[in-house]
C-alpha positions as CSV (number, residue, x, y, z in Angstrom):
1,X,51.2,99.6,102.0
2,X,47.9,98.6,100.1
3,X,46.6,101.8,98.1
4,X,42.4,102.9,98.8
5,X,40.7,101.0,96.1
6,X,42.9,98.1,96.0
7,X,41.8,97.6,99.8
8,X,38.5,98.6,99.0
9,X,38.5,95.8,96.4
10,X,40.0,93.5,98.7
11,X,37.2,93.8,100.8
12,X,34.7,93.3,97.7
13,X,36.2,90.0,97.0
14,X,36.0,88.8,100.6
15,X,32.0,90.1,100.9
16,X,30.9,88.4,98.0
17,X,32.7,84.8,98.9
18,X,32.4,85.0,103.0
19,X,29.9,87.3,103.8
20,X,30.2,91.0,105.2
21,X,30.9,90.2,108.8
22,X,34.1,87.7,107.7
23,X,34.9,91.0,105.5
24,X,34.6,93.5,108.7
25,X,37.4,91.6,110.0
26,X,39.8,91.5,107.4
27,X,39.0,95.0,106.3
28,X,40.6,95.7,110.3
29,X,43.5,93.5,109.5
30,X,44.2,95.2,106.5
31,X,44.0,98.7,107.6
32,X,45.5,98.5,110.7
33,X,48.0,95.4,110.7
34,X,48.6,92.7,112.5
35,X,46.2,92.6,115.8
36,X,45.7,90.0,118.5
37,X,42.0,88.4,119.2
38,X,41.1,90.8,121.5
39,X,42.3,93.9,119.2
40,X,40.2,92.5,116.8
41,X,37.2,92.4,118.7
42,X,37.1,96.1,120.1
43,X,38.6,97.2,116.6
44,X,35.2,95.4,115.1
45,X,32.7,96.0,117.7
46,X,31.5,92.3,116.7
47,X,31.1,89.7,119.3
48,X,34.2,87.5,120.2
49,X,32.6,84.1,118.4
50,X,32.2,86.1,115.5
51,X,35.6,87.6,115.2
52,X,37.2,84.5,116.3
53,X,35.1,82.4,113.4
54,X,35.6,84.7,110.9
55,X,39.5,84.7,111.8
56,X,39.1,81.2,111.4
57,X,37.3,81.0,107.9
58,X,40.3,83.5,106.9
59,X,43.2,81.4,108.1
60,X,41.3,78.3,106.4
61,X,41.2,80.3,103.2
62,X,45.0,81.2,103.1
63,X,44.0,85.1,103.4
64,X,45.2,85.6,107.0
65,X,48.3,84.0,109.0
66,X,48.8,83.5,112.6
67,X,51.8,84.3,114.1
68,X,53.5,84.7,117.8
69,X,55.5,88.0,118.1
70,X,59.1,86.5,119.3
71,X,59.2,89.4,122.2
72,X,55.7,88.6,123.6
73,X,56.8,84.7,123.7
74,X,57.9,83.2,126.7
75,X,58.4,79.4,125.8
76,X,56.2,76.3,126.9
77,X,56.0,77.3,130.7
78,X,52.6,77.7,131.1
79,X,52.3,81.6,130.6
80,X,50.0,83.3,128.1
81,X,51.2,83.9,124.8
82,X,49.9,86.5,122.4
83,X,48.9,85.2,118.9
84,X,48.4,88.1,116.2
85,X,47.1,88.0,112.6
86,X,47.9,89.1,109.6
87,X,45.8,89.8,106.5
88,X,47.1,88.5,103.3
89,X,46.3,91.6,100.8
90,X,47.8,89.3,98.0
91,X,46.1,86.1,98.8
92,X,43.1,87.8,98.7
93,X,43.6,89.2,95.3
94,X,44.8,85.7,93.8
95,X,41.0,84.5,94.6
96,X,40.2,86.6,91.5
97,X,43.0,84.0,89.7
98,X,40.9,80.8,90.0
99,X,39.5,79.8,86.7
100,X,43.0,81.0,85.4
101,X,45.0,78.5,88.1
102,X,42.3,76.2,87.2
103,X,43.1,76.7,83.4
104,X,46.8,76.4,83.6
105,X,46.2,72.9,86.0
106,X,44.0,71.7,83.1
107,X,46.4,72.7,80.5
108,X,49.6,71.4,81.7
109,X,48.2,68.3,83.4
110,X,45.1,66.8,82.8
111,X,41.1,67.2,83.8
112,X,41.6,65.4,86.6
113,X,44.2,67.4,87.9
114,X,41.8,70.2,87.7
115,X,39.2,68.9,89.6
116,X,41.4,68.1,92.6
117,X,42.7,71.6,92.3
118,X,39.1,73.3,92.1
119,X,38.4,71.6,96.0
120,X,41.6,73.1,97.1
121,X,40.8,76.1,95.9
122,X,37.0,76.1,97.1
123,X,37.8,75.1,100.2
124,X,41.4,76.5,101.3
125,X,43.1,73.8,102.6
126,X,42.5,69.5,102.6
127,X,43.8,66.5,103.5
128,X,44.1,63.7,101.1
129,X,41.7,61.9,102.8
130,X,39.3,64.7,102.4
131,X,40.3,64.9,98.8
132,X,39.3,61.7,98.5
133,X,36.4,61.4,100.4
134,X,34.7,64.9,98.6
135,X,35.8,62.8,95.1
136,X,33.9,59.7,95.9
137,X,30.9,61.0,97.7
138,X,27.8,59.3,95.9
139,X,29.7,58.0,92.9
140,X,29.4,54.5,92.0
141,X,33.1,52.6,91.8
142,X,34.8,54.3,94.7
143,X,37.8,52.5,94.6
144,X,38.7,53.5,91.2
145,X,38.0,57.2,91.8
146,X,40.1,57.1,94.5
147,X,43.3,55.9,92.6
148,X,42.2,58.5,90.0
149,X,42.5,61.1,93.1
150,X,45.9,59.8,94.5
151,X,47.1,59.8,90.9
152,X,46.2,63.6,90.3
153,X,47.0,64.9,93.7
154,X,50.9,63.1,92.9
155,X,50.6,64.8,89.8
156,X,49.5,68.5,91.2
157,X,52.6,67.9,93.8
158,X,55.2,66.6,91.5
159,X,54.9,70.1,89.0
160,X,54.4,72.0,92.9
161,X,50.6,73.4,92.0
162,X,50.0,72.4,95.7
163,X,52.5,72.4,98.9
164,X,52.3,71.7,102.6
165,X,50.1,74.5,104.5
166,X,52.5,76.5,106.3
167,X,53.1,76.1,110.0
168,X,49.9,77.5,111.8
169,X,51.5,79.9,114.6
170,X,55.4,80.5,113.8
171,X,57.6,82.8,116.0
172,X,58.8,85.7,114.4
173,X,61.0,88.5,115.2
174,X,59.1,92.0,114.8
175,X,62.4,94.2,115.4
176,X,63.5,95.8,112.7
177,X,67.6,94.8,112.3
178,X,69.9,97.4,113.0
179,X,71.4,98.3,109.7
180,X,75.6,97.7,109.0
181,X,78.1,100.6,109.4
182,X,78.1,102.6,106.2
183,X,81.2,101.3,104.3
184,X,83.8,103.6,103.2
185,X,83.1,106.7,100.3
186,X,84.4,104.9,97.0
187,X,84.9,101.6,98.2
188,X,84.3,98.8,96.1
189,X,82.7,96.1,98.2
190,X,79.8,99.6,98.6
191,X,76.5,96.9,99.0
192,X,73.3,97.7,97.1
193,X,70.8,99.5,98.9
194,X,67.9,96.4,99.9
195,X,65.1,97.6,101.4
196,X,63.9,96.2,105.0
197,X,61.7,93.1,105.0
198,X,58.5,94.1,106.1
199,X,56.9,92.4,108.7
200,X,54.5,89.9,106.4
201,X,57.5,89.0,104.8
202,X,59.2,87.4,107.8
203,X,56.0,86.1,109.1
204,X,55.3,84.2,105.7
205,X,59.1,83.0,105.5
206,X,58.6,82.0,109.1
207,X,55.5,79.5,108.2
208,X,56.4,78.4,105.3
209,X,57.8,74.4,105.3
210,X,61.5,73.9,104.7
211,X,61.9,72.7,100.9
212,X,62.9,69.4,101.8
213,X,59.2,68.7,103.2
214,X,57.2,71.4,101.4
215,X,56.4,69.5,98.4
216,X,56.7,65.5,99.9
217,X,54.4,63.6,101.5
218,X,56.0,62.8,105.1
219,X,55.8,61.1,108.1
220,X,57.2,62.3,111.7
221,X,58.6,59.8,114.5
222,X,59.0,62.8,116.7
223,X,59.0,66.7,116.6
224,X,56.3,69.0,117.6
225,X,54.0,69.5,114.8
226,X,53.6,73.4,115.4
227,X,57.4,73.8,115.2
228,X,58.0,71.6,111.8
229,X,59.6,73.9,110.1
230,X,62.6,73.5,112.4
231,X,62.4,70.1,113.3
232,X,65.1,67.7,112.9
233,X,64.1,64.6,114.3
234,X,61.1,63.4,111.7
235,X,61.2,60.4,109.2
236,X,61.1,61.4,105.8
237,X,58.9,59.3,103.2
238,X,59.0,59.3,99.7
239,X,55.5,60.4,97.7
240,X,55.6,56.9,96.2
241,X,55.5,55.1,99.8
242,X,51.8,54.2,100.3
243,X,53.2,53.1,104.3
244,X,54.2,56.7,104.9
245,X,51.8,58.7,103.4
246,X,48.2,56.8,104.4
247,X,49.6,57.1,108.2
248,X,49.3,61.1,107.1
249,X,47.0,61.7,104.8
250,X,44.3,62.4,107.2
251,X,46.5,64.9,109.4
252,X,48.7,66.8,107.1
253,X,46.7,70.1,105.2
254,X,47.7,70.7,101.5
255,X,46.9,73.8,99.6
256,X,47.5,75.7,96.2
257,X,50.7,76.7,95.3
258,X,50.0,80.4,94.3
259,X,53.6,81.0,93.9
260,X,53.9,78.5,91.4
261,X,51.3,80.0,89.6
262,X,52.3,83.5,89.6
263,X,56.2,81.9,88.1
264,X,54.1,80.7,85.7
265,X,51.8,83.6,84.8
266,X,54.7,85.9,84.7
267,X,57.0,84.1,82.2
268,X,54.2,84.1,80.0
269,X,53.8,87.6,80.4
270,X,57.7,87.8,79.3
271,X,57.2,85.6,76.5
272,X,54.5,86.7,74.8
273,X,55.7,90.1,75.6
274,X,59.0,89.8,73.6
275,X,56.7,87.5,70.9
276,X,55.2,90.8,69.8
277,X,57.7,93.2,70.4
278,X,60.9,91.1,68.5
279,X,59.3,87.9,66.8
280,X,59.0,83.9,67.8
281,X,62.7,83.5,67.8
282,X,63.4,85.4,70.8
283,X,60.2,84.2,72.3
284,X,61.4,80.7,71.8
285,X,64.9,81.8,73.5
286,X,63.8,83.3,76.3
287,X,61.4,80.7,76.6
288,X,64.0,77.8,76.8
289,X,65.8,80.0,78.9
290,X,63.2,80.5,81.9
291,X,62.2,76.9,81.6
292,X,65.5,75.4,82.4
293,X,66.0,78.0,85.3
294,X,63.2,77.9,86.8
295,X,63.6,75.5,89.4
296,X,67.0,77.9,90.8
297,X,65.4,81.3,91.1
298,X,63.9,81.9,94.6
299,X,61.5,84.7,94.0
300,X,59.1,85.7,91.7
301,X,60.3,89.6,90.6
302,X,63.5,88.1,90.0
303,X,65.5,90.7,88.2
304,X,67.8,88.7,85.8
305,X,67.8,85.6,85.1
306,X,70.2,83.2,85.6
307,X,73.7,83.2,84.2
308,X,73.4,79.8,81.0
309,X,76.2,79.4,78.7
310,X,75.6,79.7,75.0
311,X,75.8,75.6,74.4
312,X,73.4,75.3,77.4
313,X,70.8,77.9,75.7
314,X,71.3,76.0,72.4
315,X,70.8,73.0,73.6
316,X,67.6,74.1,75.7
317,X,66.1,75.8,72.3
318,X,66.2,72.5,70.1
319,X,64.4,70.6,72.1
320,X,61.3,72.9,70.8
321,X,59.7,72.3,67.0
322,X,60.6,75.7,66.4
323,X,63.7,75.8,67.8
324,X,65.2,73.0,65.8
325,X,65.0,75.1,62.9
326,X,67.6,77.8,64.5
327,X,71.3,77.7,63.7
328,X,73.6,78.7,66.7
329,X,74.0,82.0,65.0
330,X,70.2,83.0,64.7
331,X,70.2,82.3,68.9
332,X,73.3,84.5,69.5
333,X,71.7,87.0,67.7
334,X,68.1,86.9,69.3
335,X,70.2,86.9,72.5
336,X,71.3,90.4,71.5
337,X,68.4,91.3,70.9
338,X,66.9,90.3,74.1
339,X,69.5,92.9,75.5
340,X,71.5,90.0,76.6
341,X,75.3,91.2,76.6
342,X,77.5,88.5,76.9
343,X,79.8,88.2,79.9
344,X,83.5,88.1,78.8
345,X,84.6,85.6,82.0
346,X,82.6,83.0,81.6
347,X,81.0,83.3,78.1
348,X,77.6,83.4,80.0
349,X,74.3,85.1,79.2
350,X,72.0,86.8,81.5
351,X,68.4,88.2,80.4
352,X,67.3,91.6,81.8
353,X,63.8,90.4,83.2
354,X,62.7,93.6,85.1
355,X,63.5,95.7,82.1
356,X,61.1,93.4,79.8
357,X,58.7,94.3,82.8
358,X,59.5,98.1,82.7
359,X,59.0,97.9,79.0
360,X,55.7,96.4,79.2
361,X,54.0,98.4,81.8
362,X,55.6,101.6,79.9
363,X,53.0,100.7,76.9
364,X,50.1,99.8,78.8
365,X,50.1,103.6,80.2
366,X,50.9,104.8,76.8
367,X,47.7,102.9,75.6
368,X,45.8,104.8,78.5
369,X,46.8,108.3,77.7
370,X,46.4,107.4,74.3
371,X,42.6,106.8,74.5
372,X,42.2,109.3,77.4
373,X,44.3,112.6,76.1
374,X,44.4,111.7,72.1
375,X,47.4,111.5,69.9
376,X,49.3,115.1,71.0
377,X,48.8,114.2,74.7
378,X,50.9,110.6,74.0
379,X,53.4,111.6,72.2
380,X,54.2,114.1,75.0
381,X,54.2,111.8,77.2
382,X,55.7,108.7,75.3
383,X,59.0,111.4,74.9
384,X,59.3,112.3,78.6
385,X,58.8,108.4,79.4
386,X,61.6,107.4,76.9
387,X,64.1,110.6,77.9
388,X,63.8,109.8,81.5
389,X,64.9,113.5,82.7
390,X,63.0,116.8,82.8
391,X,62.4,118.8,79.7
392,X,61.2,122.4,79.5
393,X,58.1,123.6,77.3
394,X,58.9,124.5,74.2
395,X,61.8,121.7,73.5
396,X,58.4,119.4,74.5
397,X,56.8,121.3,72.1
398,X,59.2,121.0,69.5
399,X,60.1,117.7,69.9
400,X,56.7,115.6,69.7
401,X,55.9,118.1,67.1
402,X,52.9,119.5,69.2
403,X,51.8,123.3,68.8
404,X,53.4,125.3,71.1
405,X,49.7,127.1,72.1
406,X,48.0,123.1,72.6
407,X,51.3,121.3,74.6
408,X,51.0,123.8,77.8
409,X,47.3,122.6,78.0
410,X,48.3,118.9,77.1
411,X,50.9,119.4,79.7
412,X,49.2,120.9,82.3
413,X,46.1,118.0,82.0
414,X,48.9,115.3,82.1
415,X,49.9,116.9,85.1
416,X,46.6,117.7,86.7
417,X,45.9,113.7,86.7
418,X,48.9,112.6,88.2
419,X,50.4,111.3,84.7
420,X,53.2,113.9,85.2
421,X,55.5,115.3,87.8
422,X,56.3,119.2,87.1
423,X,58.9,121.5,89.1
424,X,59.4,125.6,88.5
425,X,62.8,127.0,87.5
426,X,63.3,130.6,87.8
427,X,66.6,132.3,86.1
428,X,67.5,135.5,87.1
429,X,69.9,137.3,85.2
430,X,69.4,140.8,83.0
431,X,65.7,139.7,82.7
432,X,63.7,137.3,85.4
433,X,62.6,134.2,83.6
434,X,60.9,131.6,84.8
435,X,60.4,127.7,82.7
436,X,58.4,124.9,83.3
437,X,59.8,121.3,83.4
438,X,58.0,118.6,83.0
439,X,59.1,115.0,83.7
440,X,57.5,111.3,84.0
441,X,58.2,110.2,87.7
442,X,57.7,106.1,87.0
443,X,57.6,104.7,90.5
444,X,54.9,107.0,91.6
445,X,52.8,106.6,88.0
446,X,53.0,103.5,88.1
447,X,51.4,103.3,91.6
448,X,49.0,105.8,90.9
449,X,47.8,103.5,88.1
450,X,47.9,100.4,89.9
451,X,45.3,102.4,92.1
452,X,43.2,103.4,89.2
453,X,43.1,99.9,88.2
454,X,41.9,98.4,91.3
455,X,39.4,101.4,90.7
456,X,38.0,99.8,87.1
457,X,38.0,96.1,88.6
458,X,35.6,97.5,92.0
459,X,33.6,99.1,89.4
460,X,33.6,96.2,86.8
461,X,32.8,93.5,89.8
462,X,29.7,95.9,91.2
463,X,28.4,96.0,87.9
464,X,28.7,92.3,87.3
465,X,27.2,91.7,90.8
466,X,24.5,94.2,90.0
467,X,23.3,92.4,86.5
468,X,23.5,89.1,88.4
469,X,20.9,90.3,91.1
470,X,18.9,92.0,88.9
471,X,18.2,88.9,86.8
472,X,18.1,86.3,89.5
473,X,14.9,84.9,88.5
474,X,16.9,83.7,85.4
475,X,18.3,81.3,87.5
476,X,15.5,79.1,88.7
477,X,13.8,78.7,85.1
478,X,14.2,75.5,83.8
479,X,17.2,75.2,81.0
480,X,14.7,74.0,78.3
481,X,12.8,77.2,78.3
482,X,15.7,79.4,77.6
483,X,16.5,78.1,74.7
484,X,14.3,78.4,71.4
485,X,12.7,75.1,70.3
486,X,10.6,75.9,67.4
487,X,12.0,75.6,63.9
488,X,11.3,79.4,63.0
489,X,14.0,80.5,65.9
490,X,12.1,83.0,67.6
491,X,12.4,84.1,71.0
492,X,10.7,85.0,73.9
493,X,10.8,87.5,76.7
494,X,12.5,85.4,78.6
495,X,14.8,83.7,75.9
496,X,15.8,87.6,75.2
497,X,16.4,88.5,78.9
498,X,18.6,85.4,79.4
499,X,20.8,85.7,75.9
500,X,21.8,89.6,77.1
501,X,22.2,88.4,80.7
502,X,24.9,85.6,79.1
503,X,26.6,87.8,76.8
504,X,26.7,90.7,79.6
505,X,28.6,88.2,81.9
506,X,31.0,87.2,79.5
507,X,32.5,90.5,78.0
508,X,32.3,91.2,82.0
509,X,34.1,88.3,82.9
510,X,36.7,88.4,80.4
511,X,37.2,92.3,80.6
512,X,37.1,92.0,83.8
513,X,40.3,89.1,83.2
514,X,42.1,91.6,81.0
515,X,42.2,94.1,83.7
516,X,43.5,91.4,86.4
517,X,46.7,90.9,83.3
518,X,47.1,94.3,84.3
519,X,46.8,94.5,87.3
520,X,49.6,91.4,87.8
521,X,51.7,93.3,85.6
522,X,52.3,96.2,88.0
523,X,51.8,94.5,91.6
524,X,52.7,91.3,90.9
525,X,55.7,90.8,88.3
């Protein structure tokens, strides 16, 4: 469920890149669910070429998928079939990610790479010949851009920054699966408790390409395009094979990877996270650790990571500058520091990755009610977040060394802004006495935050927004009058106008960054 202001945001991002009648429509997606053309149209109030373009600039834009409810389809014998979309509230977010997908492309691989990247991201989804053709437009030596092009787009695909687009209308099952009979009390097989998939969930594991094609270049003697996913009949070709993939290249859609991007954002989240709470050791272990694993975990929030043996992790950590300067004993020890325990059957070791998370988002909200409700107020809270249980007043008081008359007030503000969760216990014995416990409730914090955040980045972005328009004229003066030319440095009107306008955008832009770290850090990871 997407909370107010992170769908209110949403919709901010999509008005200021499509326009407000594209953002009419996904605001209906995303408030109401999956809806069919039609649904859309009397949901909107818009005319049907409206809706059904805008659907289409959406679906371009990865931010909405098409699917065919499995109950409403009846096969290929000529009746109608129902198509429904589905607003992507995460894909919509990620378009706030660009210049650091962008970054990371750069980094890792080359300029090049970075400028292929940029058109898939501007433009949602192309074909290599389109790559190719936006690359060379006007530019002198064609040819050799070309195999510049080829040479970055094989380079984006081999580390899997771009993939296959996913199939455009899968079938999908919208019946919720009847759950298992309850095992027996005590039994030892008792399964975990898994929550249901949701329906966006099955439609996105629906569409998306089977592994084996996801990140090749292919070519299909047979199959029905629509249905790839499943098909078993089609000719694969290796990325190398220039006879298989120019027969493609102008039919088959590519597009970012933002799952590969978000694996990559997150373990440096984990890294740096441990860099500054342990030291570089650890940071070097664990990241050894994720890099050899990465390919084998299947999700992002994975919880643990994967079992490696102590030679493996060794082995993994020397291959680093640092790392070569660790004995075996100095990485079994940063392993336990990690909170790594070592498992006695198979002399294996397993990193707690979702209580790294838990750790980190536990100091970001300290930091808040730390500049919000002062030093009393946090260590209040920094004590119920570490005990985990409810506590009564006056052990609060006592503990966190807060005045008993002050820590009901504290207490009661924490409360009052959602940053606590309080219940009444009344005794009755000889005397009737009633006691106040208080206690931090983390799941519901931490979405209540998340909220709050999405709150500060709508506010941040219609303040950036604001100082744009309001200094647009900036924009059309020639670039040789904004800056100073005569030797004594002084500055005009204008020259002072445009030098707060830059340095406005940029503690924007990058506070507005910091916030998004944040904002990964409880949605995302």
């Amino acid at each position: 469920m997407v909370s107010q202001y992170g769908l209110k945001f949403a919709v901010h991002l999509v008005t200021n890149h499509f326009g407000k009648i594209v953002a009419k429509v996904c605001e209906t997606l995303l408030r109401k669910g999956p809806l069919s053309l039609g649904e859309s149209i009397r949901c909107t109030e818009l005319t049907p070429e409206q809706v059904k373009n805008s659907l289409l600039v959406l679906v371009q834009h990865n931010c909405v998928q098409a699917y065919i409810p499995a109950d409403q389809f009846r096969g290929e014998d000529g009746s109608t079939v129902t198509v429904e979309y589905l607003a992507l509230f995460d894909n919509v977010i990620h378009r706030l990610r660009f210049p650091k997908f962008l970054e990371i492309a750069k980094r890792q691989l080359d300029d090049e790479c970075e400028k292929v990247l940029d058109g898939l991201l501007r433009d949602g989804r192309l074909t290599l010949k389109q790559m190719v053709e936006r690359a060379v437009q006007g530019k002198e030596n064609p040819g050799a851009i070309e195999a510049v092009v080829r040479g970055s787009f094989h380079k984006l695909l081999k580390a899997r920054y771009i993939e296959r687009c996913p199939a455009p209308e899968p079938v999908v099952s919208t019946l919720i699966k009847a759950e298992p009979a309850p095992r027996k009390r005590g039994s030892k097989m008792a399964k975990k408790f898994e929550p249901p998939e949701t329906i966006e969930q099955r439609v996105l594991e629906a569409a998306l390409p089977g592994e084996a094609i996801r990140f090749a270049v292919i070519a299909y003697t047979g199959g029905n395009a629509d249905r790839e996913t499943n098909s078993g009949d089609s000719t694969m070709v290796d990325v190398g094979d220039d006879s298989g993939s120019t027969a493609n290249e102008g039919s088959i859609l590519w597009r970012a990877n933002f799952e590969e991007f978000m694996w990559h954002l997150r373990h440096k989240l984990l890294i740096e996270n441990e860099r500054k709470r342990l030291d570089d050791g650890a940071a070097t272990i664990l990241s050894a650790i994720l890099d050899v694993t990465k390919n084998v975990e299947k999700k992002v929030k994975i919880e643990k990571s994967v079992p490696l043996s102590l030679d493996s992790i060794f082995t993994e950590v020397t291959k680093n500058e640092y790392g070569r300067t660790m004995t075996i004993d100095r990485v079994r020890a940063s392993l336990v520091q990690l909170g790594c325990p070592q498992r006695n059957f198979d002399d294996s070791y397993s990193i707690d990755l979702k209580n790294i998370v838990e750790m980190a988002r536990n100091e970001e909200v300290e930091s808040i009610v730390l500049k919000r409700f002062g030093k009393d107020a946090y260590r209040i809270f920094r004590l119920l977040s570490k005990s985990n249980c409810f506590l009564e007043t006056d052990k609060i008081s006592e503990t966190a060394l807060v005045d008993k008359k002050e820590a009901p007030r504290l207490l009661y503000r924490l409360w009052k802004d959602n940053y606590l969760h309080m219940e009444k216990l009344v005794v009755t014995a000889a005397k009737q006495s009633r006691f106040m416990l208080w206690k931090v409730n983390k799941p519901v914090l931490w979405e209540y935050v998340l909220d709050e955040m999405y709150h500060a980045a709508l506010n941040l972005s219609l303040r950036l927004a604001f100082e744009q328009e309001k200094d647009e004229d900036l924009l059309h003066v020639p670039a040789d009058k904004l800056i100073p030319t005569d030797k004594s440095g002084e500055v005009n009107s204008v020259q002072k106008r445009y030098r707060r306008l830059r340095d406005v955008l940029f503690l924007m832009g990058s506070s507005l960054m910091k916030l998004d770290d944040a904002l990964m850090l409880f949605h995302d990871f």
